[in-house]
N, CA, C and O atoms as a GROMACS GRO file, in nm:
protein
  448
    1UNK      N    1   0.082  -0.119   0.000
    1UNK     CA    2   0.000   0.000   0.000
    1UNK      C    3   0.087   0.125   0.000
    1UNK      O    4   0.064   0.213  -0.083
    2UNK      N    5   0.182   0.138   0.085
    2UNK     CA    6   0.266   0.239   0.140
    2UNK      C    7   0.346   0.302  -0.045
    2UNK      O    8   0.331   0.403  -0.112
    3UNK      N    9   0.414   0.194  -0.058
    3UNK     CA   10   0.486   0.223  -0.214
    3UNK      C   11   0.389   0.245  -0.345
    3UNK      O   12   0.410   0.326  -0.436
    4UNK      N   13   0.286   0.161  -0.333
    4UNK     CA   14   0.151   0.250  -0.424
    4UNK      C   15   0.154   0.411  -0.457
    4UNK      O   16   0.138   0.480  -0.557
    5UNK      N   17   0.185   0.433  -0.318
    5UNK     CA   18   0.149   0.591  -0.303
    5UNK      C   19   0.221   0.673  -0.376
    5UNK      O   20   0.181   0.780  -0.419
    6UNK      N   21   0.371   0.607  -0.398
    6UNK     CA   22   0.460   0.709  -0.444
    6UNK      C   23   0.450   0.735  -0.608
    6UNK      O   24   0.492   0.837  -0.664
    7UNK      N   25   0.369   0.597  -0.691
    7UNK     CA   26   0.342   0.688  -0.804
    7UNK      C   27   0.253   0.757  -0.849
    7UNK      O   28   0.214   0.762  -0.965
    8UNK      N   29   0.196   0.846  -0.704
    8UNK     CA   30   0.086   0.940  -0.722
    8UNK      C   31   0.163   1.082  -0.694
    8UNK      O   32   0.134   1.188  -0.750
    9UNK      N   33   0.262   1.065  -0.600
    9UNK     CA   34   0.362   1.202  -0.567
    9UNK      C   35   0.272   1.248  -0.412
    9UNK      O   36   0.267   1.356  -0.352
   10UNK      N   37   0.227   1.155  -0.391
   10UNK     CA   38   0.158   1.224  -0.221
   10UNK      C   39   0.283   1.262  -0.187
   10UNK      O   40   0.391   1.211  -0.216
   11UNK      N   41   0.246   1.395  -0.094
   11UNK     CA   42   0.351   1.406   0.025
   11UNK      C   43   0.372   1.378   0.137
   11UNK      O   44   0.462   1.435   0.200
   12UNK      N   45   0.313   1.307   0.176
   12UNK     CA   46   0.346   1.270   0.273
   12UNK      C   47   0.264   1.150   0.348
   12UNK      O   48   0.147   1.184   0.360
   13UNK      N   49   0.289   1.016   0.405
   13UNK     CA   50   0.223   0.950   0.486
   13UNK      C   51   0.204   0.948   0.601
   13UNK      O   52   0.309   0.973   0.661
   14UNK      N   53   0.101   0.925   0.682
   14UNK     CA   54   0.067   0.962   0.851
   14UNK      C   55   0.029   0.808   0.840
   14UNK      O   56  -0.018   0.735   0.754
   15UNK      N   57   0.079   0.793   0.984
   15UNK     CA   58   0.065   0.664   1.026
   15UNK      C   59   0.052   0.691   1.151
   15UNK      O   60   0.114   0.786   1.198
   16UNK      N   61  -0.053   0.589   1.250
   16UNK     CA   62  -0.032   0.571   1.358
   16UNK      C   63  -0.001   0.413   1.410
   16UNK      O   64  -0.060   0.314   1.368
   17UNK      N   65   0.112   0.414   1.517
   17UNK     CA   66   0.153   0.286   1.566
   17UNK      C   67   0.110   0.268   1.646
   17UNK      O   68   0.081   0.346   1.737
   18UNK      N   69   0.086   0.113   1.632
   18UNK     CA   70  -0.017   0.085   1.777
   18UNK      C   71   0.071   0.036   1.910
   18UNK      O   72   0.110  -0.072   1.952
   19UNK      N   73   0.081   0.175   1.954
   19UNK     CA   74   0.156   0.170   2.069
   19UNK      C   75   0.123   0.122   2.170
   19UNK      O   76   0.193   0.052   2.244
   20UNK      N   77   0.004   0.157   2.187
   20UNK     CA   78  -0.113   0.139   2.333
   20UNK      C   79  -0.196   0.017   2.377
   20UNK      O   80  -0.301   0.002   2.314
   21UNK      N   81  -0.176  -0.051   2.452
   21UNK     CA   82  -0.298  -0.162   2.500
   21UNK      C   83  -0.405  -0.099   2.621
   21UNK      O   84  -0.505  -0.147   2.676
   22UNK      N   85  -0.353  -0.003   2.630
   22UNK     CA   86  -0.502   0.031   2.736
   22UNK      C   87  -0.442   0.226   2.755
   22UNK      O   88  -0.329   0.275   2.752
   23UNK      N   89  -0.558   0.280   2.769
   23UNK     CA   90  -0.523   0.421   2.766
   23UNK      C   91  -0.439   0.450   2.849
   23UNK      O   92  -0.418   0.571   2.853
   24UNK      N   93  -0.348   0.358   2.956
   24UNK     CA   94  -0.230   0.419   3.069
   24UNK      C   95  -0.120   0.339   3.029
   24UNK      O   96  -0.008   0.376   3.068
   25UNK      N   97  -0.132   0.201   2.936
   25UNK     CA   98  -0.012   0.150   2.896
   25UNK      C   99   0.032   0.109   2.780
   25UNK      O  100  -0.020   0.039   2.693
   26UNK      N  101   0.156   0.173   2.793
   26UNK     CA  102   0.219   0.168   2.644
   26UNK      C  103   0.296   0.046   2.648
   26UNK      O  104   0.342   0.004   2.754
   27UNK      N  105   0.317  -0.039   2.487
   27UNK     CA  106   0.353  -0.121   2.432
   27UNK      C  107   0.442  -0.044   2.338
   27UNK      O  108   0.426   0.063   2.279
   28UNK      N  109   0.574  -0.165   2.343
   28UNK     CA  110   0.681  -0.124   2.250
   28UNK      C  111   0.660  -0.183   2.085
   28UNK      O  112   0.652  -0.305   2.073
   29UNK      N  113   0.652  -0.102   1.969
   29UNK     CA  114   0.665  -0.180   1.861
   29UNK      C  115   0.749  -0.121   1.749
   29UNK      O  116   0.702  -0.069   1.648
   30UNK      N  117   0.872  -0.133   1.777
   30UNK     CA  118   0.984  -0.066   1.735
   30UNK      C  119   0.993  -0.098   1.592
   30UNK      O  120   1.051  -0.013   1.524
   31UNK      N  121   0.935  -0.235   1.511
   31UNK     CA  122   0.917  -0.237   1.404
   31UNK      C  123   0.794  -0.274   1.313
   31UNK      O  124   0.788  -0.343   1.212
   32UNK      N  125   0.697  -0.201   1.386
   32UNK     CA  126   0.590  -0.194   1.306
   32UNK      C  127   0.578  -0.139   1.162
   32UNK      O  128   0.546  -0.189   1.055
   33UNK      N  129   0.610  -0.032   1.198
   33UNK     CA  130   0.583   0.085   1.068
   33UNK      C  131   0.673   0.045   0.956
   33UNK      O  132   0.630   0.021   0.843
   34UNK      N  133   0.812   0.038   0.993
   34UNK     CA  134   0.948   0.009   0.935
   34UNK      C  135   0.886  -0.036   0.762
   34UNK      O  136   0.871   0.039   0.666
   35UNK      N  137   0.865  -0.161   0.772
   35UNK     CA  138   0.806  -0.174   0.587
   35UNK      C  139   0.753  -0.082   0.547
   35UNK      O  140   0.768  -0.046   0.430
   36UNK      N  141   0.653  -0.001   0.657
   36UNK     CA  142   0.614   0.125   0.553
   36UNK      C  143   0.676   0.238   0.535
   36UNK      O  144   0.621   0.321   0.462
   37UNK      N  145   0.785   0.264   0.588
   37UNK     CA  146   0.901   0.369   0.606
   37UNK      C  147   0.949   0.326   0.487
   37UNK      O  148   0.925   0.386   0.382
   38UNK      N  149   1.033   0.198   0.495
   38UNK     CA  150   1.081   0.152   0.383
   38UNK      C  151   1.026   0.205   0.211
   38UNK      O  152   1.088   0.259   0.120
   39UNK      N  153   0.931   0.176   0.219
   39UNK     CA  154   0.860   0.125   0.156
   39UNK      C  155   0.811   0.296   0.046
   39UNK      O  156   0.814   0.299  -0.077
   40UNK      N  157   0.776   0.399   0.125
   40UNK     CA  158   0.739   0.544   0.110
   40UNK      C  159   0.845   0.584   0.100
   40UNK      O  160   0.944   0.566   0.172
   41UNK      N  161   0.820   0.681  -0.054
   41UNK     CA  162   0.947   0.785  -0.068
   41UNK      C  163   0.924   0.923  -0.010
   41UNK      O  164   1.011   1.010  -0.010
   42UNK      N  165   0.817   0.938   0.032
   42UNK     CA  166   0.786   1.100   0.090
   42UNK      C  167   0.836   1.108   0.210
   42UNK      O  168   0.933   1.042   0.246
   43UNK      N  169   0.776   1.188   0.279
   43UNK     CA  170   0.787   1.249   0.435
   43UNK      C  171   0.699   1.156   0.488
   43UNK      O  172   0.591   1.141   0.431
   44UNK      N  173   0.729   1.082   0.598
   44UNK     CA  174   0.679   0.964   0.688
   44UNK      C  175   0.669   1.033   0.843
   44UNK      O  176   0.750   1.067   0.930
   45UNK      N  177   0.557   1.034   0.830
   45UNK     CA  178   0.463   1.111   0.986
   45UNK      C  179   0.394   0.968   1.043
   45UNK      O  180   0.316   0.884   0.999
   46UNK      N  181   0.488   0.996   1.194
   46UNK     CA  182   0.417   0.895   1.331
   46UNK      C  183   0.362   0.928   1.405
   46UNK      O  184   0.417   1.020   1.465
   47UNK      N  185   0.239   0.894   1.454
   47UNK     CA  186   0.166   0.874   1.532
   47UNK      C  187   0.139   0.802   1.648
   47UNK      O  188   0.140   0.684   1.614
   48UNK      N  189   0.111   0.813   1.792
   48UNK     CA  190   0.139   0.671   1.877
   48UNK      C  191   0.121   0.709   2.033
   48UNK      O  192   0.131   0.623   2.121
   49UNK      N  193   0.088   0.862   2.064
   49UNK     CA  194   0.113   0.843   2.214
   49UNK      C  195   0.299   0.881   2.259
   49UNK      O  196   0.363   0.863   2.363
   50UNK      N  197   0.333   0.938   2.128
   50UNK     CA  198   0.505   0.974   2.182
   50UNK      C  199   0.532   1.062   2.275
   50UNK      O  200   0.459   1.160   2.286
   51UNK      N  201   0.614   1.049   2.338
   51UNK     CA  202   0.669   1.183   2.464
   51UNK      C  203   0.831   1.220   2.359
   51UNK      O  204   0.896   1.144   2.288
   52UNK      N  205   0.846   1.336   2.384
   52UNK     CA  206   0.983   1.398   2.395
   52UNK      C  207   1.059   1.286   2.339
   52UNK      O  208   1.096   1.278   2.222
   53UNK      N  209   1.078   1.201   2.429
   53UNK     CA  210   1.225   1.140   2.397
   53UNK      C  211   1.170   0.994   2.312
   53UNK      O  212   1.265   0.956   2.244
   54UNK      N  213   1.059   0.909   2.295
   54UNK     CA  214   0.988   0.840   2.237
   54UNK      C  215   1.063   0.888   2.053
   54UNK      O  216   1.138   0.830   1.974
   55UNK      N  217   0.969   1.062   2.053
   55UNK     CA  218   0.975   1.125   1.947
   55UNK      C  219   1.108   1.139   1.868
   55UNK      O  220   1.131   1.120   1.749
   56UNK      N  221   1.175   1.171   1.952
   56UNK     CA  222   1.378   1.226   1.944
   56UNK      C  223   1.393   1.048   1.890
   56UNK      O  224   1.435   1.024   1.777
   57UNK      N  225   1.358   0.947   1.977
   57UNK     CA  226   1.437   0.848   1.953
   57UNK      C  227   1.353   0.798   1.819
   57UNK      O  228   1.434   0.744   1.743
   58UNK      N  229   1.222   0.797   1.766
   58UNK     CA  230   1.194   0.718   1.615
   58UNK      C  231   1.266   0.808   1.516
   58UNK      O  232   1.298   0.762   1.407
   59UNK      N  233   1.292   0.935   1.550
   59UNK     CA  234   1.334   1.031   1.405
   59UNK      C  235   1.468   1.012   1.401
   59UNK      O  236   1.522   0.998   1.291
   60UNK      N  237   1.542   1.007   1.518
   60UNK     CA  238   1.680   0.944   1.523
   60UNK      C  239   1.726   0.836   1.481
   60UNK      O  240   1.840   0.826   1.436
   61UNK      N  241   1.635   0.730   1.492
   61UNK     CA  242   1.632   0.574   1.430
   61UNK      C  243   1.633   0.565   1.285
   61UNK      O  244   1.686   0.470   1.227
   62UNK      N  245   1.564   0.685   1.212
   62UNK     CA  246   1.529   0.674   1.094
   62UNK      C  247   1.362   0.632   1.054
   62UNK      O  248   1.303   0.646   0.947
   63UNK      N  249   1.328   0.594   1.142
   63UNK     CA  250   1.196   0.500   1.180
   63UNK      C  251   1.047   0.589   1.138
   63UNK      O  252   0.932   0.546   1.127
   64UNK      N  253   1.095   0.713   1.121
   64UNK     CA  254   0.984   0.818   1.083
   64UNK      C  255   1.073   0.994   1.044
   64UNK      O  256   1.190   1.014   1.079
   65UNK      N  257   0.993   1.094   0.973
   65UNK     CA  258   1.076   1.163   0.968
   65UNK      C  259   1.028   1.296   1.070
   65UNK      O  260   1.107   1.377   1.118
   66UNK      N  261   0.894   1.297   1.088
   66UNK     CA  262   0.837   1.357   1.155
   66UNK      C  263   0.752   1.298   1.285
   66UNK      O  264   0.729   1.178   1.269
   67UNK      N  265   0.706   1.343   1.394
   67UNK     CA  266   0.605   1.326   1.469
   67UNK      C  267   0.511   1.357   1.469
   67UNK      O  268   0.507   1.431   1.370
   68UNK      N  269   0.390   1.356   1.522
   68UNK     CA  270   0.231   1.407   1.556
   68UNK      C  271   0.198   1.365   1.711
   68UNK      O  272   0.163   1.259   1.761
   69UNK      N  273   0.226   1.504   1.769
   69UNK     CA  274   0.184   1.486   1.887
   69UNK      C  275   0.048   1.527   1.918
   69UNK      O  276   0.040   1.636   1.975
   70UNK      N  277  -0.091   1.451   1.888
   70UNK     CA  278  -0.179   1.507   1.906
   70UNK      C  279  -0.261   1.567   2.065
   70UNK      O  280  -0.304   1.682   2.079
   71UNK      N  281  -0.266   1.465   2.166
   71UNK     CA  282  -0.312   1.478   2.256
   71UNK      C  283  -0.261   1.619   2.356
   71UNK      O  284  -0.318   1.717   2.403
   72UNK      N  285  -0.092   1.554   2.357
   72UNK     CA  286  -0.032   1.636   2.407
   72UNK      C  287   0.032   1.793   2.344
   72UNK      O  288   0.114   1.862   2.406
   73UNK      N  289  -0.028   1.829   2.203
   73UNK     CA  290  -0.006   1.950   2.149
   73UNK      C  291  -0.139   2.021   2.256
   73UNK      O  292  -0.130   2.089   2.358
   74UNK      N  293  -0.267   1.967   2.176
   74UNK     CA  294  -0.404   2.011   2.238
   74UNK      C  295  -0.373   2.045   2.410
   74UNK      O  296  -0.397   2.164   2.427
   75UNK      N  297  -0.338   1.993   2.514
   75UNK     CA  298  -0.325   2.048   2.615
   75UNK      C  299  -0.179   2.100   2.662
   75UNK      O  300  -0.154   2.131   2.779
   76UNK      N  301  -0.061   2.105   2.528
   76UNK     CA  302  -0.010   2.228   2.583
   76UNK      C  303   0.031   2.292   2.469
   76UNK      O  304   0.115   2.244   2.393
   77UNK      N  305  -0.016   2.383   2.454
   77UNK     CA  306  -0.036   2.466   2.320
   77UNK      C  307   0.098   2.540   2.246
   77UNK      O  308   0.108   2.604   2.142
   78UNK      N  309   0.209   2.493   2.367
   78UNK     CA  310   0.327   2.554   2.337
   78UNK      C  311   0.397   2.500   2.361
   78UNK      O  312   0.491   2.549   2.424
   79UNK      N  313   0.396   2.354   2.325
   79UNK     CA  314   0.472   2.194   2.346
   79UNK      C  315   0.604   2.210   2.263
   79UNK      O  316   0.699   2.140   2.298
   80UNK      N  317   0.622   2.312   2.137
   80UNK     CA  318   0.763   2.324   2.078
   80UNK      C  319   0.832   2.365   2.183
   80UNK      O  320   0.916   2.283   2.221
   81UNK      N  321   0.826   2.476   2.250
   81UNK     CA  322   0.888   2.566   2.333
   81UNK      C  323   0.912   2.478   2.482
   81UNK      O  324   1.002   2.491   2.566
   82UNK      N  325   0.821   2.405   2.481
   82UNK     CA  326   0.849   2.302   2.648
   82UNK      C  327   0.895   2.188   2.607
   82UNK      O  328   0.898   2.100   2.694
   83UNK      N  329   0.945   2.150   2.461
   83UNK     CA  330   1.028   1.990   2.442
   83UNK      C  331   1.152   2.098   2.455
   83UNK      O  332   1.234   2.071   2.543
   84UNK      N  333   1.176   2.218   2.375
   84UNK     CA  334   1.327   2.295   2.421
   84UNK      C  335   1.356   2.319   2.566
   84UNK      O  336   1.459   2.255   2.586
   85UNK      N  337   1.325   2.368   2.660
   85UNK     CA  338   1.312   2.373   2.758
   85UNK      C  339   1.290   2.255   2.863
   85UNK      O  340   1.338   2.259   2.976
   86UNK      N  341   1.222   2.159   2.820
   86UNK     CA  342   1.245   2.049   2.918
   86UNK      C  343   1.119   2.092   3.052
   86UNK      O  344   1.112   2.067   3.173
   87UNK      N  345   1.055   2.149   2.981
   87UNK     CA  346   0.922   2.194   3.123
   87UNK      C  347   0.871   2.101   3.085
   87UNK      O  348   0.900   2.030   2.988
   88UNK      N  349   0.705   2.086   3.236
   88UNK     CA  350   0.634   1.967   3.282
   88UNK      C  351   0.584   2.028   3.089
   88UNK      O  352   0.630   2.115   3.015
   89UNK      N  353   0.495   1.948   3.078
   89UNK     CA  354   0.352   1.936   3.045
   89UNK      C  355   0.209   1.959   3.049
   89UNK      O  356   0.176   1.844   3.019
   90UNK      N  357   0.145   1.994   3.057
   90UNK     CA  358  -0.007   1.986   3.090
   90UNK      C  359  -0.055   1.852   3.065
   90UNK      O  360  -0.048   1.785   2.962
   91UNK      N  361  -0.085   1.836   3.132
   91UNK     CA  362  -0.242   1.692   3.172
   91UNK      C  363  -0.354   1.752   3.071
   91UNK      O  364  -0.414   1.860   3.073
   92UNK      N  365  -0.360   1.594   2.946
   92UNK     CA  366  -0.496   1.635   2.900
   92UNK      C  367  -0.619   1.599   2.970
   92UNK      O  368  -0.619   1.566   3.089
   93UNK      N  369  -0.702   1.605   2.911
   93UNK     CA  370  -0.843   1.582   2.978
   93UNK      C  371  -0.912   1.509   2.855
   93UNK      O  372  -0.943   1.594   2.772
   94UNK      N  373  -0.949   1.371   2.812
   94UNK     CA  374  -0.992   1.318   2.744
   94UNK      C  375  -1.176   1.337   2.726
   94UNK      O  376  -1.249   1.348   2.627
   95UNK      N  377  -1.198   1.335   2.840
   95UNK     CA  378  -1.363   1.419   2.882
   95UNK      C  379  -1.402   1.541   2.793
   95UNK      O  380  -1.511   1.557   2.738
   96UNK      N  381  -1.297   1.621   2.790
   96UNK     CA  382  -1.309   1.764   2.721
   96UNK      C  383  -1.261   1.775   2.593
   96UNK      O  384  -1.221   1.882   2.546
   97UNK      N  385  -1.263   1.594   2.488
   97UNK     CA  386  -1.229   1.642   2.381
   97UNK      C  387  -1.359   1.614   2.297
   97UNK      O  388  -1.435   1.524   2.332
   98UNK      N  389  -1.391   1.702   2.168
   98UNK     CA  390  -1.501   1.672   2.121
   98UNK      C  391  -1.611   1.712   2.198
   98UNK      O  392  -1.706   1.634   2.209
   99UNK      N  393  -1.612   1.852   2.268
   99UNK     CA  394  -1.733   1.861   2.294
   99UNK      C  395  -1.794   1.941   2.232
   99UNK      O  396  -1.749   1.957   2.119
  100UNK      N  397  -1.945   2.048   2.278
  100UNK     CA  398  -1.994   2.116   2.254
  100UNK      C  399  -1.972   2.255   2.268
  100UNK      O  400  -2.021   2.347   2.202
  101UNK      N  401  -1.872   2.261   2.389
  101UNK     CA  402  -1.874   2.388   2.474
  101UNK      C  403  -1.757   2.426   2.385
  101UNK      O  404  -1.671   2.339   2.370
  102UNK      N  405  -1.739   2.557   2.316
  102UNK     CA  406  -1.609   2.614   2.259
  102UNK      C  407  -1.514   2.620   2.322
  102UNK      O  408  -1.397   2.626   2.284
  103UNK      N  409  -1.562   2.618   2.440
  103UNK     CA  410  -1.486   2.711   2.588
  103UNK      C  411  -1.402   2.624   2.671
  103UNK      O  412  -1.326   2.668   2.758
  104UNK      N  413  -1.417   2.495   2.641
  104UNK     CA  414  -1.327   2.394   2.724
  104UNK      C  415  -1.297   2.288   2.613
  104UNK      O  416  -1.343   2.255   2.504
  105UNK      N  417  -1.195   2.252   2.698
  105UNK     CA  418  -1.092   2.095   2.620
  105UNK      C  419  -0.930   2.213   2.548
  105UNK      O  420  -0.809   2.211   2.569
  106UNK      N  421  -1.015   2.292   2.468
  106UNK     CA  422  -0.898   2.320   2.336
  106UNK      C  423  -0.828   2.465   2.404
  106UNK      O  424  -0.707   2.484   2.403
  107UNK      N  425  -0.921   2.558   2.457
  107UNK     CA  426  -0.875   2.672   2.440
  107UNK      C  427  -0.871   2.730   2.568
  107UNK      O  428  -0.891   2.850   2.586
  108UNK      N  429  -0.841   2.628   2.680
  108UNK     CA  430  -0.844   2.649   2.838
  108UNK      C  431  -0.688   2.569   2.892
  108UNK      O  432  -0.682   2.511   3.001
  109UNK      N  433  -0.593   2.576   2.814
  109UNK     CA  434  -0.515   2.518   2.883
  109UNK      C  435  -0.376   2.624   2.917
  109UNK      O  436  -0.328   2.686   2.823
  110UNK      N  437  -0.336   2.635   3.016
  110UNK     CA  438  -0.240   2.733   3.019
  110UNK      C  439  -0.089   2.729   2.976
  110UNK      O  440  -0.029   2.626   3.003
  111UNK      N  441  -0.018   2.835   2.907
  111UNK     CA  442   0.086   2.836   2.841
  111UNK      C  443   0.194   2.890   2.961
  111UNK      O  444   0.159   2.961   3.055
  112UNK      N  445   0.330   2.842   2.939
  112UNK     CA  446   0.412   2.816   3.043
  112UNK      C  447   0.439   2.953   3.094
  112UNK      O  448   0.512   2.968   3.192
   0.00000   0.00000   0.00000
């Protein structure tokens, strides 16, 4: 599927690895994706539940060229500036994603 793609000229593939067996524990699968890395000539975007050093270590591996930190962008809105720095994080709130209210989940979380 992955090498299909490239004689269309996509730019890029997103993938997510199935990192997770339960929403508090992570599973290692260091060569999941890999055939499809292989495999894609574009820009190769991972997905998975990565922290900081998770992230540093697949792009370092070669294993992806980019990250997607979704959860943890959404509750800290200035996650470039706190992987340089080495500050906590914000705690998401899974309750507050997808709701109704404009006013909570996305645009209530505080910047460092």
């Amino acid at each position: 599927m992955a090498e299909s793609l490239n004689k269309y000229g996509i730019a890029y593939c997103h993938m997510v690895e199935p990192r997770m067996k339960t929403p508090l524990q992570k599973v290692e699968c260091l060569d999941s994706l890999v055939p499809m890395r292989k495999a894609f000539r574009g820009t190769f975007i991972v997905a998975g539940d990565y922290d900081r050093e998770d992230g540093n270590k697949v792009v370092d591996e070669g294993r992806a060229g980019l990250v997607a930190y979704g959860c943890m962008f959404i509750a800290s809105p200035d996650l470039p500036r706190r992987f340089e720095l080495d500050a906590p994080l914000n705690k998401y709130s899974r309750e507050a994603f997808y709701t109704s209210d404009p006013n909570v989940g996305y645009i209530d979380y505080p910047y460092l």
